[in-house]
C-alpha positions as CSV (number, residue, x, y, z in Angstrom):
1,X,133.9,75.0,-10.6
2,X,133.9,73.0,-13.7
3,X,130.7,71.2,-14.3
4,X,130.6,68.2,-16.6
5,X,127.7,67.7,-19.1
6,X,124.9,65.9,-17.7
7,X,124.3,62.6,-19.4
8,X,121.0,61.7,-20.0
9,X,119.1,58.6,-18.1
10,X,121.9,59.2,-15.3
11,X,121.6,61.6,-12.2
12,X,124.0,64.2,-11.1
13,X,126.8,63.0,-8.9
14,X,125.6,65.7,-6.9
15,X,122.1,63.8,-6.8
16,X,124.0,61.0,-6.2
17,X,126.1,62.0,-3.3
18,X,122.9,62.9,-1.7
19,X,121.9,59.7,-1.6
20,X,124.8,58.2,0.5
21,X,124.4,61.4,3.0
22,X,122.6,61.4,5.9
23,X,122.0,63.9,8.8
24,X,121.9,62.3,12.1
25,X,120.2,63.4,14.9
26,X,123.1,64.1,17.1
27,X,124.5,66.9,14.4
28,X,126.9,64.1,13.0
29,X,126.8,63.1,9.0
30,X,126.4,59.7,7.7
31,X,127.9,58.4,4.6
32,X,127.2,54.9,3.3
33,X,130.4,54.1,1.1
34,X,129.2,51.5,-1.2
35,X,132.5,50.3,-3.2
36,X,133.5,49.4,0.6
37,X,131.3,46.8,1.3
38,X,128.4,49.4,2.3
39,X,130.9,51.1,5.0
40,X,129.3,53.7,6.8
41,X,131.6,56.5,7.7
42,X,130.7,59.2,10.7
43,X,131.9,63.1,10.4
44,X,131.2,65.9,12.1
45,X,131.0,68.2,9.7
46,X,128.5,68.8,6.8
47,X,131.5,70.3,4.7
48,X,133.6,67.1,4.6
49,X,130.5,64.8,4.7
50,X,129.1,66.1,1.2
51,X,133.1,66.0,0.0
52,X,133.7,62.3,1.4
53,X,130.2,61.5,-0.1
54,X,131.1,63.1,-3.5
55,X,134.2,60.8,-4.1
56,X,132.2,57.9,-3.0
57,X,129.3,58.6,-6.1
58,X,132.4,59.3,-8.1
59,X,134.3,56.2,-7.4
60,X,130.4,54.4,-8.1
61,X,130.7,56.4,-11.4
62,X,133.9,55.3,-12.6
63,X,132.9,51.4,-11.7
64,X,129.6,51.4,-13.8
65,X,131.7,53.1,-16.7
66,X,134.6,50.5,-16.8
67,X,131.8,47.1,-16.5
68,X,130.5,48.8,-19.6
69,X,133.6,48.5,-21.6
């Protein structure tokens, strides 16, 4: 796995992706997909949650770098 240099002031994307995960009480995942008009997507499983959650932070990422250009 390649990890990316950690800039200060911001959080890990891991961090990040944790945010927009949650466990529901049925077994199903949760995740709030903010560049989506706060969409929240349902899975079943925790493996594909934390990746569909991952490019969600990621895509958050890439929005707050471009308004900063």
């Amino acid at each position: 796995m390649v990890r990316m240099a950690h800039h200060p002031g911001r959080e890990p994307l891991d961090v990040a992706a944790a945010r927009l995960l949650t466990e529901n009480p049925n077994g199903t995942f949760s995740i709030r997909i903010p560049c989506e008009g706060n969409r929240i997507v349902t899975v079943s499983e925790k493996g594909n949650a934390r990746i569909i959650a991952m490019a969600a932070a990621a895509h958050l990422r890439l929005l707050e770098l471009e308004d900063k250009e």
